[in-house]
C-alpha positions as CSV (number, residue, x, y, z in Angstrom):
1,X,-21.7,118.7,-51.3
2,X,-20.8,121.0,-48.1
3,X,-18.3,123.9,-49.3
4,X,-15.5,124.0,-46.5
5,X,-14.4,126.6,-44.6
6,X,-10.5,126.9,-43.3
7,X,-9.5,129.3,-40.7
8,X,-6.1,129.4,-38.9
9,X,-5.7,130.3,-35.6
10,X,-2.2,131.6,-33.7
11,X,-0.6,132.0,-30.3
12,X,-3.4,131.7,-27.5
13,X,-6.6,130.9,-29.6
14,X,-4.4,127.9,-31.0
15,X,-3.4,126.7,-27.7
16,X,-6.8,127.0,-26.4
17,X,-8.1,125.1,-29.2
18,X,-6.0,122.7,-28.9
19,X,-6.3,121.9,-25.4
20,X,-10.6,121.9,-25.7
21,X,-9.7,119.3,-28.7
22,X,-7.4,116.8,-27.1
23,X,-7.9,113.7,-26.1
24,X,-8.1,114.9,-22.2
25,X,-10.5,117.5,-23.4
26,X,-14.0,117.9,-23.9
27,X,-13.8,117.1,-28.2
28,X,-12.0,115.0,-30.4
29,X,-10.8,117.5,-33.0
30,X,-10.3,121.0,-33.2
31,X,-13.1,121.1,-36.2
32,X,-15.6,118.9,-33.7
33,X,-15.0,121.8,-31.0
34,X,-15.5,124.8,-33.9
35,X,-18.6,123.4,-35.4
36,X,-19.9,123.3,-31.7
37,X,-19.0,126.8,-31.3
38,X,-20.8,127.7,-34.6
39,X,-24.0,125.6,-33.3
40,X,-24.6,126.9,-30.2
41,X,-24.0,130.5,-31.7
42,X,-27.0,130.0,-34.6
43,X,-29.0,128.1,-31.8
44,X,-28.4,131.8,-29.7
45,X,-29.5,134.1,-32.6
46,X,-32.6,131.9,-33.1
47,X,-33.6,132.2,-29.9
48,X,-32.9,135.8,-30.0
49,X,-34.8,136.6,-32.5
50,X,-38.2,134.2,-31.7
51,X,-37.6,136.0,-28.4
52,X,-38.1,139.7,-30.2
53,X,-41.1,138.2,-31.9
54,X,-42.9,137.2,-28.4
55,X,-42.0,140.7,-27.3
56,X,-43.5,142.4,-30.3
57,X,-46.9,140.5,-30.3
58,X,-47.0,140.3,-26.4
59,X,-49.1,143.4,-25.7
60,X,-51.2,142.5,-28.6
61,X,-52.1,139.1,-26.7
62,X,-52.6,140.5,-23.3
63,X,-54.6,143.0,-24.4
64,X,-58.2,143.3,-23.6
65,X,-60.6,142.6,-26.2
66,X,-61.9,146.2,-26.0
67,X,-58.9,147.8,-27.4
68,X,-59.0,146.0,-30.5
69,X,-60.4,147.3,-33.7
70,X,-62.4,146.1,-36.3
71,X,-60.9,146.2,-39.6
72,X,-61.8,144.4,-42.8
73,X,-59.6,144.0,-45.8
74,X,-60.8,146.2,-47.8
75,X,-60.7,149.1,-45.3
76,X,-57.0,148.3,-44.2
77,X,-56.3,148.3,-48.0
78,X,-57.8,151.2,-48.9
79,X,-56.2,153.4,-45.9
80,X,-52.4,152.1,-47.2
81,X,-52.8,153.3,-51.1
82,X,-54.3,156.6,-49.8
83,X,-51.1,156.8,-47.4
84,X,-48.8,156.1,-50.3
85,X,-50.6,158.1,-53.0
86,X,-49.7,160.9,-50.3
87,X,-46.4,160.2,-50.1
88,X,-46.3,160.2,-53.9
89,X,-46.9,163.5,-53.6
């Protein structure tokens, strides 16, 4: 069962509500128009945040195959508890 949220709105938010939620208007209810609102902005962070993903791994795929390294496991593994061991210290 969805827990429900209630928020008031006064004065000029109210009145702007109102008039996207009227029958003239765009949605049916004030809670139709809200839930849009609250869509669109999840919708904008997802986007946002697969778009900081492409940006991190970008140079990684353009790169030319020369700059990579060749690591194994145990290597990579073996570098990180000598890194912490040293900041142990």
């Amino acid at each position: 069962m969805a827990e429900g949220i209630n928020v008031r709105f006064a004065g000029a938010l109210q009145q702007f509500i109102q008039e996207r939620s009227r029958a003239s208007g765009l949605y049916g209810s004030a809670s139709e128009y809200i839930r849009d609102l609250v869509r669109r902005d999840y919708e904008r962070e997802e986007k946002r945040k697969w778009s900081w993903l492409r940006d991190e791994l970008k140079a990684g795929a353009e790169a030319d195959e020369k700059q990579f390294t060749p690591l194994d496991a145990e290597t990579v593994l073996r570098k990180a508890k000598a890194r912490r061991a040293s900041h142990a210290r």
